[in-house]
C-alpha positions as CSV (number, residue, x, y, z in Angstrom):
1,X,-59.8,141.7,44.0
2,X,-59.3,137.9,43.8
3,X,-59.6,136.1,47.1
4,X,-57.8,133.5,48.2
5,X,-60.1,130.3,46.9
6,X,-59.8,131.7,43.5
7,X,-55.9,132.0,43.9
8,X,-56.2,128.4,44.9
9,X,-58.2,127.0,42.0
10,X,-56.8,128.7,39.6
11,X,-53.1,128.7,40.4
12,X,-53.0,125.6,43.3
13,X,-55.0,123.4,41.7
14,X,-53.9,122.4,38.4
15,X,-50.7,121.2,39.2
16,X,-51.9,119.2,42.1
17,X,-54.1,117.7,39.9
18,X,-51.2,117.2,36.9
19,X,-49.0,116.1,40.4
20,X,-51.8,113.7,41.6
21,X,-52.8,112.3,38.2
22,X,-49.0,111.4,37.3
23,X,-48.1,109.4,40.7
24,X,-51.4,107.6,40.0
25,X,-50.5,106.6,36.2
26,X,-47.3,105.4,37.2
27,X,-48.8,103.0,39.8
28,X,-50.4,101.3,37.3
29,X,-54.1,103.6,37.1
30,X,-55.8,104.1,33.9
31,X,-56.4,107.6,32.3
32,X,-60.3,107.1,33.0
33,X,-60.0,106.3,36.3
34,X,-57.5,109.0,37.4
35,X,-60.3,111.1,35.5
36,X,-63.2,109.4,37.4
37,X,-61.1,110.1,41.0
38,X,-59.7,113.8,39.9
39,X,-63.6,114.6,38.8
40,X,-62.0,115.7,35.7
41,X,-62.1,114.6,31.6
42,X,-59.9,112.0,30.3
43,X,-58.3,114.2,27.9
44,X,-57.7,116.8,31.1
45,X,-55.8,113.8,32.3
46,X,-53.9,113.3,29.5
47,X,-53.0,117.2,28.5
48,X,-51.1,116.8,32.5
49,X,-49.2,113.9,31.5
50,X,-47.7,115.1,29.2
51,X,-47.0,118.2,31.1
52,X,-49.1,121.1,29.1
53,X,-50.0,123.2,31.7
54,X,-48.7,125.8,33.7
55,X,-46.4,124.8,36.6
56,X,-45.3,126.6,40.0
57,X,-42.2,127.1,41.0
58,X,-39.9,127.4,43.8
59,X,-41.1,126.8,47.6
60,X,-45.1,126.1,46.3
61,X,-44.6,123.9,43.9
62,X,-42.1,121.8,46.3
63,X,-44.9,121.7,48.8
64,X,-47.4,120.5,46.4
65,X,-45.9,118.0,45.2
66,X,-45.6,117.1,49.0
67,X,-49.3,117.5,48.6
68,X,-50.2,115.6,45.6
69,X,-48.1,112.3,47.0
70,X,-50.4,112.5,50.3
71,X,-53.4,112.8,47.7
72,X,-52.5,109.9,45.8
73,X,-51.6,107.7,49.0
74,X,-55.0,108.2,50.0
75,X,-56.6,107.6,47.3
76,X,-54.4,104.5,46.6
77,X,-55.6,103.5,50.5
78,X,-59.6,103.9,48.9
79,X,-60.3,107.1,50.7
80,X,-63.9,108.6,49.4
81,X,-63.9,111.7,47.8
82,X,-65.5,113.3,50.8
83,X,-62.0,112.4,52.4
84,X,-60.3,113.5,49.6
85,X,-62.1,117.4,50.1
86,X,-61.7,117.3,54.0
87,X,-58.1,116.8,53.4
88,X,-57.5,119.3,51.3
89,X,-60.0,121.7,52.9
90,X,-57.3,121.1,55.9
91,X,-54.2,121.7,53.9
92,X,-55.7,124.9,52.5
93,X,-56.1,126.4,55.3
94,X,-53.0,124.9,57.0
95,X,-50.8,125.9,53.7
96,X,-51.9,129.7,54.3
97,X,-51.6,130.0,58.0
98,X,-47.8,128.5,57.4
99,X,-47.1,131.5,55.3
100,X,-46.1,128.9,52.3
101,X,-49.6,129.9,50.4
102,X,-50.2,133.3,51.8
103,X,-47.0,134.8,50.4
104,X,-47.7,133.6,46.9
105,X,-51.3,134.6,47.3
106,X,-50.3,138.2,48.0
107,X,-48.0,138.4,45.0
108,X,-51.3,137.4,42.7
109,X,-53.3,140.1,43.8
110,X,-50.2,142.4,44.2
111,X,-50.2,143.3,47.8
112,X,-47.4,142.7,50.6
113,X,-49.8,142.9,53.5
114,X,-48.4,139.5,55.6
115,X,-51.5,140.2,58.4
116,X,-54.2,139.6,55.6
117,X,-53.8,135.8,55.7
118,X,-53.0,135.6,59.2
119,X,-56.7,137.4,59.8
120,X,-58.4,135.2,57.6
121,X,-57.0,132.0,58.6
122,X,-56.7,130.6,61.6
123,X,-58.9,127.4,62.1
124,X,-57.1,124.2,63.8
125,X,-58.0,120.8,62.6
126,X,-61.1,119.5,64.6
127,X,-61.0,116.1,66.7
128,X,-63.3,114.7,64.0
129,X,-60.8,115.5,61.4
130,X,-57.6,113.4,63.4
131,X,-59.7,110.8,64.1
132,X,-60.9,110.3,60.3
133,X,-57.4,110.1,58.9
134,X,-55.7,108.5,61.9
135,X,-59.1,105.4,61.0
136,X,-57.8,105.7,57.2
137,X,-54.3,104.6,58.0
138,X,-55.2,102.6,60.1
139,X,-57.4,100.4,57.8
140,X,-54.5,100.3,55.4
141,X,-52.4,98.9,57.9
142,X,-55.0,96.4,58.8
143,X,-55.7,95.2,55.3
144,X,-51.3,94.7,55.1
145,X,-50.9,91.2,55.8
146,X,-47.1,91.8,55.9
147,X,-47.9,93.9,59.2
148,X,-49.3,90.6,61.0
149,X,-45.3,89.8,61.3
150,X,-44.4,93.1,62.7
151,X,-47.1,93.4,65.9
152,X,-45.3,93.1,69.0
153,X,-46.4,90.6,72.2
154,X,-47.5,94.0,73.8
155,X,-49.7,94.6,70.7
156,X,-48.9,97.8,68.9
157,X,-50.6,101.0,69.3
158,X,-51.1,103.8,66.6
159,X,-51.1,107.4,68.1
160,X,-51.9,111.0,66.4
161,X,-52.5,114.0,68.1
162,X,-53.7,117.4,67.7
163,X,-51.7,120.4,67.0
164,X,-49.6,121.1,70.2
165,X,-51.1,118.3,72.5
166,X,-50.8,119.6,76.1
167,X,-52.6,116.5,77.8
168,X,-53.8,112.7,77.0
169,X,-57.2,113.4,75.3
170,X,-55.8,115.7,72.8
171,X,-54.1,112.5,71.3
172,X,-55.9,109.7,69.6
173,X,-54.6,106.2,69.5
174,X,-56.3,102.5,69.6
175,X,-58.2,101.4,72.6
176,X,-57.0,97.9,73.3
177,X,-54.3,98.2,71.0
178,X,-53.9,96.4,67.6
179,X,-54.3,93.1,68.2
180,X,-54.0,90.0,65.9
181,X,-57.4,88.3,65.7
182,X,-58.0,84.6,63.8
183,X,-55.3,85.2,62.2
184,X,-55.8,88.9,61.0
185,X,-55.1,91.8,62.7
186,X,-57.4,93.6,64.4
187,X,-58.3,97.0,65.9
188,X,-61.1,99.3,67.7
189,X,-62.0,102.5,66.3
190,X,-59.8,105.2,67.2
191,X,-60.4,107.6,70.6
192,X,-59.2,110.3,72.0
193,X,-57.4,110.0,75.5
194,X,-56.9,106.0,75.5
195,X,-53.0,105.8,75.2
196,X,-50.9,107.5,78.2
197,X,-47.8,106.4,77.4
198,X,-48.2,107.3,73.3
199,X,-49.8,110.5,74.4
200,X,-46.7,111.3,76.6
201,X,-44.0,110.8,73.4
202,X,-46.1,112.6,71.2
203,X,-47.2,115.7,74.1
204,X,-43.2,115.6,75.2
205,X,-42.2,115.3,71.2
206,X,-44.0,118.3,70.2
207,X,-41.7,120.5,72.5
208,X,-39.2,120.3,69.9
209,X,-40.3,118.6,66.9
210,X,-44.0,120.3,66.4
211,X,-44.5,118.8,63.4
212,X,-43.9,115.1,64.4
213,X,-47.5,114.4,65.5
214,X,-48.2,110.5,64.8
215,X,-46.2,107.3,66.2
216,X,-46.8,103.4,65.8
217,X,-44.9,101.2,67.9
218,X,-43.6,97.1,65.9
219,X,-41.4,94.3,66.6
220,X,-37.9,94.7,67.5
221,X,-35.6,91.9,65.9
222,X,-32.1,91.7,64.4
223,X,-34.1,91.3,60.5
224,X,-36.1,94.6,61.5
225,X,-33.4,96.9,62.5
226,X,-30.9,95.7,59.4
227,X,-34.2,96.4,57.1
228,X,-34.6,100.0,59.0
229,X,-30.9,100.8,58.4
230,X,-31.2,99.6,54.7
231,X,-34.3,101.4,54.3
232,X,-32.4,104.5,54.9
233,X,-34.4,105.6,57.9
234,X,-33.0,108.1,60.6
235,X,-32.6,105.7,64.0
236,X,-32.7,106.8,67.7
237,X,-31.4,103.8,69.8
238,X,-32.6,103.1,73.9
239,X,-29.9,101.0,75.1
240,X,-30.5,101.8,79.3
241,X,-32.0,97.6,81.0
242,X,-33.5,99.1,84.1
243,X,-36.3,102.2,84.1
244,X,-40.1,103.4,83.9
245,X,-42.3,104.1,81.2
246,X,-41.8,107.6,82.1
247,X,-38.4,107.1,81.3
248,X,-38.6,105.5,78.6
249,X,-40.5,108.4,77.2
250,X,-37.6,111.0,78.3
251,X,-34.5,108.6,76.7
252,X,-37.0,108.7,73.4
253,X,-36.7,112.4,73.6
254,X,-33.5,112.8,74.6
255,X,-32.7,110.7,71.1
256,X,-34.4,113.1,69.3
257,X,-32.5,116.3,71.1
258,X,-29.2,114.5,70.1
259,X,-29.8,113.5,66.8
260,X,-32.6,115.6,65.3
261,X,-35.4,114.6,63.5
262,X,-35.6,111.0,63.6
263,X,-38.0,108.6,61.3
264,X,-37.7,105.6,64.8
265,X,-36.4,105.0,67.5
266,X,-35.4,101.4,68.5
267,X,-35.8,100.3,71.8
268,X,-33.9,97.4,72.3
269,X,-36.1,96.3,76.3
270,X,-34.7,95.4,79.3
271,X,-36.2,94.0,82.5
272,X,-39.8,93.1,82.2
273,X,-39.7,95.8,78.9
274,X,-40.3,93.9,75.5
275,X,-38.1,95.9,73.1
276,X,-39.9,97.6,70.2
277,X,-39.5,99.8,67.6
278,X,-41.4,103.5,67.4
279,X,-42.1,104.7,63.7
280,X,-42.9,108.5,64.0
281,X,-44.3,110.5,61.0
282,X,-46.3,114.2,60.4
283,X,-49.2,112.1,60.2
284,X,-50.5,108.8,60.1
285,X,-50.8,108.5,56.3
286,X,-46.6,108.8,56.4
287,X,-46.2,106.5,59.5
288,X,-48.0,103.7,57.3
289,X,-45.7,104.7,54.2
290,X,-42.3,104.1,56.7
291,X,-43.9,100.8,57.7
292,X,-44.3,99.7,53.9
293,X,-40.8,101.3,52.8
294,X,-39.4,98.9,56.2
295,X,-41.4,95.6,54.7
296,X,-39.9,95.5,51.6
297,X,-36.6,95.7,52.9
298,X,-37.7,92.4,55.4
């Protein structure tokens, strides 16, 4: 019997390679150095462009795709390749507990048993592993001089927790904040447990949206909510002058209960509250992407 790393190499992996290696060429990468990041042969790279090899279908191959564009964002961002195999170490194992993997899996070696990859898999992301990508993303957002115009007087912080956070130190965010240094902007290494108030949205958040697990909070100005609107993004609105942080947190979640899954939330301050916008995303790789998508409609 075939086990399940052999399902994923041989079935999974080609076309997130042929998925990875096409985002890549059309941002401008050579052949040789897709090859060179993909630890595969030039003419590999070349037999997936021009689509020779075989594809999957339906649900999987939607969700590698989903895949492959997180791939190529990081590698795009200058992630090492030991980043590169933690991630998709994580996503293995995340893509069989989900079910997504497991059901295709037990279709290639022609058994219906659902509790097989249930037994095998059922490791969570470590603290090591958050705190890795949530310092990727956040060294791509430091390196965006655009993002200079978009920190807040209160500084902004940058949040990602573990899978359902129940208290502060299962979320990691910036001690001190992001901060704008000399001109540049600036930030700590991430910890765990240094954000209440991001920890709150995100431990609250995962009540009902479990797979919103990462929030960075910008300026709010008339130019920034017209570029969030022509960007396309979902927007919650806070409206209420007079309240708490604690209930700010519950109007940011009541937004979400009202309108569903939301890509921010515009808080538009009140008395002695600097209004702000929250960018949420599954992860902090996709916050950073919302922020771009915002800037280039500033």
């Amino acid at each position: 019997m075939k086990t399940p790393c052999e399902f994923w190499a041989e079935e999974v992996m080609p076309t997130l390679r042929a998925n990875v290696a096409r985002i890549l060429y059309s941002k401008g990468l050579t052949q040789a150095k897709i090859a060179e990041y993909l630890g595969i042969t030039q003419a590999m790279v070349s037999k997936y462009l021009t689509g020779k090899y075989k594809k999957l279908e339906g649900r999987l191959g939607k969700e590698i795709e989903k895949v492959a564009e997180e791939v190529a964002s990081l590698i795009l961002y200058g992630a090492k390749k030991e980043d590169l195999v933690r991630f998709l170490n994580r996503k293995f194992f995340e893509m069989f507990k989900s079910g997504i993997l497991c059901k295709d899996y037990l279709n290639y070696i022609g058994s219906n048993d659902e509790s097989l990859c249930r037994e095998i898999f059922s490791e969570e992301p470590s603290r090591n592993q958050i705190l890795e990508e949530l310092s990727l993303a956040l060294n791509e957002l430091l390196r965006d001089e655009k993002f200079l115009d978009l920190i807040p007087e209160i500084r902004s912080n940058f949040a990602y927790s573990l899978p359902k956070p129940k208290e502060k130190n299962d979320v990691a965010a910036i001690p001190g904040r992001i901060t704008v240094v000399k001109g540049k902007a600036y930030a700590l290494p991430p910890e765990f447990g240094v954000s209440e108030h991001m920890a709150d949205v995100l431990i609250r958040l995962s009540e009902i949206f479990p797979e919103i697990r990462s929030v960075l909070n910008i300026r709010y100005n008339e130019r920034v909510l017209n570029a969030l609107k022509r960007a396309g993004f979902k927007i919650g609105t806070i409206e209420k002058s007079e309240r708490s942080e604690e209930e700010t947190v519950e109007l940011i979640i009541e937004e979400f209960k009202k309108k569903g899954a939301l890509d921010a939330v515009v808080d538009k301050g009140g008395f002695g509250i600097e209004p702000c916008v929250y960018i949420f995303g599954k992860n902090p790789i996709e916050v950073v992407e919302k922020v771009k998508k915002l800037e280039r409609f500033l």
